[in-house]
ROPABA-206090 format. One record per residue (C-alpha): residue in three letters; z, x, y. Coordinates in steps of 0.001 Angstrom, whole numbers. Layout:
{code: ALA	w: Z	u: X	v: Y}
...
//
This chain:
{code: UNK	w: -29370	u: -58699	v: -12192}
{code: UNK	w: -26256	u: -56258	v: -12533}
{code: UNK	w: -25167	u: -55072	v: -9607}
{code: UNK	w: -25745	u: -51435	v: -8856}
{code: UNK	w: -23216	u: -48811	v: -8835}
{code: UNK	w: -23420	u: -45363	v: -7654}
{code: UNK	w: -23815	u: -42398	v: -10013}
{code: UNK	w: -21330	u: -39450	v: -9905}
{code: UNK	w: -22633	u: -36092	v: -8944}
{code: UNK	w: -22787	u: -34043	v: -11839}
{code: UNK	w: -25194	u: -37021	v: -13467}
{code: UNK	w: -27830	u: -36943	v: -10181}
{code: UNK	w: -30881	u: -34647	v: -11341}
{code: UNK	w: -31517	u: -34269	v: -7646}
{code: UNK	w: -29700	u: -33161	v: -5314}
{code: UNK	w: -30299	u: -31788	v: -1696}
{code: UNK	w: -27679	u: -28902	v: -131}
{code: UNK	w: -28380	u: -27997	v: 3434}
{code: UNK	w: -27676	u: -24453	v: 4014}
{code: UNK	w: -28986	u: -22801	v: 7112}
{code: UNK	w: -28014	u: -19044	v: 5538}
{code: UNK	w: -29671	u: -20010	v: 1812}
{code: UNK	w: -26449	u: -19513	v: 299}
{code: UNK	w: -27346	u: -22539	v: -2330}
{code: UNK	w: -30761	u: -23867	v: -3459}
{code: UNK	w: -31524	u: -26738	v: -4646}
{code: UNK	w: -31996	u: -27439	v: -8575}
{code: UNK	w: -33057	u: -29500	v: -11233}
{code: UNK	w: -30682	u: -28132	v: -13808}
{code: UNK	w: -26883	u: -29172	v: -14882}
{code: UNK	w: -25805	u: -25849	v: -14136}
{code: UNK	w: -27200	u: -26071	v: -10567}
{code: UNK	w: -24916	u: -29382	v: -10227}
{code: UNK	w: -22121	u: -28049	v: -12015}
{code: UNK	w: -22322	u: -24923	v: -9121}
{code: UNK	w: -22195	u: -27767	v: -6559}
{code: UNK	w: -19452	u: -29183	v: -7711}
{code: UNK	w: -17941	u: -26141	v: -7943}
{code: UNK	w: -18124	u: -25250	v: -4369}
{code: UNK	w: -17918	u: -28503	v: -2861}
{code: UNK	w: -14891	u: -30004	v: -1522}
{code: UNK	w: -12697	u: -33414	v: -3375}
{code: UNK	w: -15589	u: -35725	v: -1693}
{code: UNK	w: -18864	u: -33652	v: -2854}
{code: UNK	w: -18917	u: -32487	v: 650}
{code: UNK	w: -20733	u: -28955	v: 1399}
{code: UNK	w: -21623	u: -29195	v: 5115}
{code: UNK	w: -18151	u: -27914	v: 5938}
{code: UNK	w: -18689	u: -24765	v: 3895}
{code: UNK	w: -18274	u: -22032	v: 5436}
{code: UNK	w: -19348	u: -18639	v: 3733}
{code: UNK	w: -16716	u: -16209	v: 5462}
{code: UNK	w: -14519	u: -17801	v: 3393}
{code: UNK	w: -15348	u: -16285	v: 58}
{code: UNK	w: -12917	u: -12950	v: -680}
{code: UNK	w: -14487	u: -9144	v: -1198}
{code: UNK	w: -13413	u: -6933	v: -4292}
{code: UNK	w: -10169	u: -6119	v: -2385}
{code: UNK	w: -8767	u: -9457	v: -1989}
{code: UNK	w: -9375	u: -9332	v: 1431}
{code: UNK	w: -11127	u: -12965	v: 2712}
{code: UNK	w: -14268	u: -12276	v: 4524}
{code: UNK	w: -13385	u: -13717	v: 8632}
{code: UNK	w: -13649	u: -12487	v: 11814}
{code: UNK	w: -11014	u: -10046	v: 11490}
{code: UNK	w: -12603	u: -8040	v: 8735}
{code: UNK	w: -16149	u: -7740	v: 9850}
{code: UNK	w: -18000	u: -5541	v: 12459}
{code: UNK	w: -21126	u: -6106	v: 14137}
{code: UNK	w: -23304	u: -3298	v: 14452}
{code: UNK	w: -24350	u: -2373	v: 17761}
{code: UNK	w: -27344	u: -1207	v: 16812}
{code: UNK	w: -28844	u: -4415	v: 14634}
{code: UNK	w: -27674	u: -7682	v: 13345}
{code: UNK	w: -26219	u: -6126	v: 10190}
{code: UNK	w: -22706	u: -7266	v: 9960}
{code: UNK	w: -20268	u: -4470	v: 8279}
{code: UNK	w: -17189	u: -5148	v: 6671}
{code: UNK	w: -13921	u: -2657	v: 7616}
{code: UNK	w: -11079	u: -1904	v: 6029}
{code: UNK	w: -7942	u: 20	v: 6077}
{code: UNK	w: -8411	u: 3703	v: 5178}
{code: UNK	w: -5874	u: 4649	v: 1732}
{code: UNK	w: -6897	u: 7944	v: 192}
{code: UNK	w: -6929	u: 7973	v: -3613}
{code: UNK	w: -5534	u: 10793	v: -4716}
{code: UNK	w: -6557	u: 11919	v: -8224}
{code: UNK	w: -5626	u: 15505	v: -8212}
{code: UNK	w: -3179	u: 18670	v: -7075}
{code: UNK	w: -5918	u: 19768	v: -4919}
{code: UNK	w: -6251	u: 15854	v: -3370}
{code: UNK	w: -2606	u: 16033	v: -2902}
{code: UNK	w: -2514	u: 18820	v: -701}
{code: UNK	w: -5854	u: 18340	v: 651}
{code: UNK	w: -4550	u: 15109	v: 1630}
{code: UNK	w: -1293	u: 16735	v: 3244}
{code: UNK	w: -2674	u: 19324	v: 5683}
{code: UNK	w: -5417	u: 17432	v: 7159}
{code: UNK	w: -3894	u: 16657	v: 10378}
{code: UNK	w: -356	u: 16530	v: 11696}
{code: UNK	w: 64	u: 12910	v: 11525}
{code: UNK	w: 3220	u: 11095	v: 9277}
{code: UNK	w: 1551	u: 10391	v: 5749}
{code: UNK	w: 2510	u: 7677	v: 3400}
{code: UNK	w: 1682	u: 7928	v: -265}
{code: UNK	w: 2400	u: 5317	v: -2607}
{code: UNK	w: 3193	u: 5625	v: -6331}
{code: UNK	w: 2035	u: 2819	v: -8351}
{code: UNK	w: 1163	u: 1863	v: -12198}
{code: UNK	w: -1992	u: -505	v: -12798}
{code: UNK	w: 397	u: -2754	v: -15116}
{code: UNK	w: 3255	u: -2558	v: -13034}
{code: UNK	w: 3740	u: -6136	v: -11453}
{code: UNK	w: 6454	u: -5421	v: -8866}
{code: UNK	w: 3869	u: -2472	v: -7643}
{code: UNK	w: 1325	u: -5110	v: -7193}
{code: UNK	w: 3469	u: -6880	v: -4825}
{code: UNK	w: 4383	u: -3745	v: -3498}
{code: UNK	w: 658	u: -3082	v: -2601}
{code: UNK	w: -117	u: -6295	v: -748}
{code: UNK	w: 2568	u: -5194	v: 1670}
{code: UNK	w: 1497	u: -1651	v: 2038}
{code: UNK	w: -2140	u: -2596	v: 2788}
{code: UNK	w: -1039	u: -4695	v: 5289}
{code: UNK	w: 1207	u: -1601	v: 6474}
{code: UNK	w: -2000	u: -76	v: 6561}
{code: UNK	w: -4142	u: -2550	v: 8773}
{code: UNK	w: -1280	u: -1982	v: 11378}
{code: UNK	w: -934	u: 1615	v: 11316}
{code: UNK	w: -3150	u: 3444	v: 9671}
{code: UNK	w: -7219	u: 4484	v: 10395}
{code: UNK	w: -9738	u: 1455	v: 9826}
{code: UNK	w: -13700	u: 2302	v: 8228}
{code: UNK	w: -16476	u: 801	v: 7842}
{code: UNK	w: -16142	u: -165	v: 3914}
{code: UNK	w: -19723	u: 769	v: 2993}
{code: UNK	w: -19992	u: 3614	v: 4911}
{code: UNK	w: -16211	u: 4934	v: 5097}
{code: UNK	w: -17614	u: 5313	v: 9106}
{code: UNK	w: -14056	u: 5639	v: 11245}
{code: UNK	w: -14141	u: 2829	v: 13561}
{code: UNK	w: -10065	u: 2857	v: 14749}
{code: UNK	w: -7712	u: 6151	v: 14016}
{code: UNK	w: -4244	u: 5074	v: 13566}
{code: UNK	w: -863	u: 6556	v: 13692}
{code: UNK	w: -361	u: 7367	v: 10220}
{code: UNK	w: -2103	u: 8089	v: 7541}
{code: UNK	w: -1961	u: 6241	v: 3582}
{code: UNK	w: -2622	u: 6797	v: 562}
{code: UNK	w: -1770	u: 6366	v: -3030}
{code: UNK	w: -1551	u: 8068	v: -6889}
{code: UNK	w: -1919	u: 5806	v: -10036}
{code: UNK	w: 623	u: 6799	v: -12206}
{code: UNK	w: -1108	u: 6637	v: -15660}
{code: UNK	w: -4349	u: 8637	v: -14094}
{code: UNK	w: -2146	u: 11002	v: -12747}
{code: UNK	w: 1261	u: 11778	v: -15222}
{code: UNK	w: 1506	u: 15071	v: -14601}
{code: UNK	w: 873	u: 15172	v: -11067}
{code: UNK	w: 3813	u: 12402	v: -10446}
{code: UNK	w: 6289	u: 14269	v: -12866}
{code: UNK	w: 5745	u: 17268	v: -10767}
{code: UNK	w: 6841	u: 14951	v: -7681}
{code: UNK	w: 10211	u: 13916	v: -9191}
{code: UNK	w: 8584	u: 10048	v: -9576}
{code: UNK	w: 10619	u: 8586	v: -12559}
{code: UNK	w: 10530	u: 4713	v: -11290}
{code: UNK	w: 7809	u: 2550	v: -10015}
{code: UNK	w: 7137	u: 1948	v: -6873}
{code: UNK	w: 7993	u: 4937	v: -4850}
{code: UNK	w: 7331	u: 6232	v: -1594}
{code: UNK	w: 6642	u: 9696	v: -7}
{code: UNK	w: 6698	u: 10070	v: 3588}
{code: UNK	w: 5245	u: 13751	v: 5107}
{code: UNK	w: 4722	u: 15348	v: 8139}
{code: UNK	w: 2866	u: 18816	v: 8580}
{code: UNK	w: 4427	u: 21673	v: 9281}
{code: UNK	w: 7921	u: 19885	v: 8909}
{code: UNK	w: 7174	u: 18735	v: 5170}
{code: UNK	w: 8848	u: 16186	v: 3447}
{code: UNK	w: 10663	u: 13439	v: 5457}
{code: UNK	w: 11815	u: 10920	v: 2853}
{code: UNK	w: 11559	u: 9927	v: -842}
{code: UNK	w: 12482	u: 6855	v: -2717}
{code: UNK	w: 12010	u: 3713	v: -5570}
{code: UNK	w: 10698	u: 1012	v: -3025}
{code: UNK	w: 10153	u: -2477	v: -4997}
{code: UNK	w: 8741	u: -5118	v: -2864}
{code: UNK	w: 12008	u: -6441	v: -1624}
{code: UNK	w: 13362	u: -2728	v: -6}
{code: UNK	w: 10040	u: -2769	v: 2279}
{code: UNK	w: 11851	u: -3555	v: 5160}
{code: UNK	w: 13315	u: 148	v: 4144}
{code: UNK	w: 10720	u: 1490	v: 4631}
{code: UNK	w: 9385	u: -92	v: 8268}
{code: UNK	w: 12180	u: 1120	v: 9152}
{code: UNK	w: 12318	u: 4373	v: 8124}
{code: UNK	w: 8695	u: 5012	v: 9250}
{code: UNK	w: 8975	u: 3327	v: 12825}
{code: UNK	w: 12174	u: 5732	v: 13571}
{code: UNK	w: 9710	u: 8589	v: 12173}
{code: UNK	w: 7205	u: 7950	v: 14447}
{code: UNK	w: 9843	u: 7709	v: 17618}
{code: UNK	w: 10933	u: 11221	v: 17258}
{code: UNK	w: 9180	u: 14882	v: 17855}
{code: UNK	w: 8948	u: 17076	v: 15435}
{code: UNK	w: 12071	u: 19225	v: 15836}
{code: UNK	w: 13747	u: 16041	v: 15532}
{code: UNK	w: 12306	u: 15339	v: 12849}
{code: UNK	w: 13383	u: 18855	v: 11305}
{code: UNK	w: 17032	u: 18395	v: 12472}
{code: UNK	w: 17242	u: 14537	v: 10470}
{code: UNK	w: 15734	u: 16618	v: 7869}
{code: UNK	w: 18560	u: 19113	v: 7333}
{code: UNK	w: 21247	u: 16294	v: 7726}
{code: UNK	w: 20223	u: 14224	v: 5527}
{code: UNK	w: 19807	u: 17355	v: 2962}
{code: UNK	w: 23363	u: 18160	v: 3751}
{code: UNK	w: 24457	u: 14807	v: 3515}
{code: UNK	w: 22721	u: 14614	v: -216}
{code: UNK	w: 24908	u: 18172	v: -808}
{code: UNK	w: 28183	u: 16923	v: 283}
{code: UNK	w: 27660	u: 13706	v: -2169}
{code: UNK	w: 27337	u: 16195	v: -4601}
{code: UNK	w: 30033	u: 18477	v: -4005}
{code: UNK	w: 32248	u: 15515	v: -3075}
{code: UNK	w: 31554	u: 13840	v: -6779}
{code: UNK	w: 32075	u: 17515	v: -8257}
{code: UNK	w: 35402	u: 18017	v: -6604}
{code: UNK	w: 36397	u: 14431	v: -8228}
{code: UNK	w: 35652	u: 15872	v: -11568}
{code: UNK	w: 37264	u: 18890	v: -11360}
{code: UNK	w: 40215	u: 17123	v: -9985}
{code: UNK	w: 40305	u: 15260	v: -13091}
{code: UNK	w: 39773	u: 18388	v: -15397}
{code: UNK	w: 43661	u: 19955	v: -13349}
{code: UNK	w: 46268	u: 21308	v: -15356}
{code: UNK	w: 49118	u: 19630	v: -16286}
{code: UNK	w: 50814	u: 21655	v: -13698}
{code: UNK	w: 48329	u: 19790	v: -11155}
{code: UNK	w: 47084	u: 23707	v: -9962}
{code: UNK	w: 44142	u: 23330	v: -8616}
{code: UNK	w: 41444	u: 26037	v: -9123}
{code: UNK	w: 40714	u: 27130	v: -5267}
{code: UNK	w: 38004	u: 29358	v: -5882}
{code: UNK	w: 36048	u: 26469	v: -7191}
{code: UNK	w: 36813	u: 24600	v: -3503}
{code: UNK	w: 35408	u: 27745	v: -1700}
{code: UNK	w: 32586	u: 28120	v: -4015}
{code: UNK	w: 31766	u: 24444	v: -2726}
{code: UNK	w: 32905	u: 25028	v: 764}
{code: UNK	w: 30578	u: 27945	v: 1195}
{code: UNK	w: 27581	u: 25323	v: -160}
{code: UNK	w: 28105	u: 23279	v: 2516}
{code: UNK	w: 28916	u: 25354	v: 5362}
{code: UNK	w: 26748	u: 28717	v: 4441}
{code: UNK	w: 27584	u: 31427	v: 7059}
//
């Protein structure tokens, strides 16, 4: 008599799954096997399973640290970070003067892989800083310090052409009544830029905030007049005269009376 050897488990017609939540049933079919294999581990093992581990529609994995138990019933909720989607003019400056806290919009393109990378890190920004929901719901559970949000280029053209956005990623950072704090390309390497930037932000008041305003606005000037200056310089006479009505013209930009 041959000796008997032990069949693998996609050719067993019966198999038995023990699942105290129902996640898996047990089958007669091939597919039913094939989904067992599928979720089991190298050795065909499922008891180690665990459910939280599967990942929502946002990527995010399903633990402990994403889910809230309602006080109220068993029912477990899943939270999130809160990021506006702004599809409008009117969403943009909804968005802007809804409170008084530093916003941060992100400029992104679906096909756009370095803004992909550039939106892992901001979501995470997000979970730190900004408000976290209930995802169902959009319930606030946690304000934050700052608030997020973000414009999809192709959606949106016009909108980000009126911004000044000509390269992908970019970054907006407001404040109320003080406007417009900062502006720039961010790729997924520069993020430490802009921790930075937004962590001094959020250290100052808001006549601080209006004074780094007007020197960095001054500084962008002088770079300006400085280059212009260089230009002219080259455009002298052969006499090397230099046109000083052009310096006070410049002079006068800088240092209005």
């Amino acid at each position: 008599m041959p000796p008997t050897t032990s069949l693998p488990t996609r050719m067993i017609e019966k198999s038995y799954i023990p699942s105290s939540n129902n996640i898996l049933s047990t089958s007669r079919t091939k597919s039913s096997l094939y989904m067992f294999d599928m979720f089991s581990n190298t050795d065909g093992d499922t008891k180690n399973m665990n459910p939280n581990s599967f990942s929502n529609n946002d990527g995010d994995a399903k633990n402990s640290n994403n889910v809230e138990k309602s006080e109220n019933s068993s029912e477990i909720r899943y939270k999130s970070p809160k990021i506006v989607k702004i599809e409008s003019s009117e969403d943009y400056i909804n968005f802007l003067k809804e409170d008084d806290r530093i916003c941060v919009i992100k400029f992104h393109a679906s096909w756009c892989k370095s803004c992909q990378k550039f939106g892992v890190k901001f979501r995470n920004m997000a979970k730190e800083e900004g408000d976290i929901i209930i995802t169902k719901s959009q319930e606030l559970i946690k304000p934050g310090r700052v608030r997020f949000a973000e414009i999809e280029f192709g959606s949106n053209a016009p909108l980000c052409r009126s911004l000044g956005i000509k390269r992908l990623p970019n970054v907006h950072l407001h404040k109320g009544e003080v406007g417009q704090l900062a502006a720039f390309p961010c790729g997924p390497s520069k993020f430490p830029i802009l921790e930075s930037k937004l962590e001094s932000f959020l250290s100052m008041s808001d006549e601080e905030l209006k004074l780094e305003k007007k020197l960095e606005e001054s500084g962008e000037l002088a770079g300006e007049i400085t280059s212009q200056l260089r230009k002219d310089k080259k455009e002298e006479q052969p006499n090397n005269v230099v046109d000083s009505s052009k310096n006070k013209k410049y002079l006068d930009l800088l240092f209005p009376e």
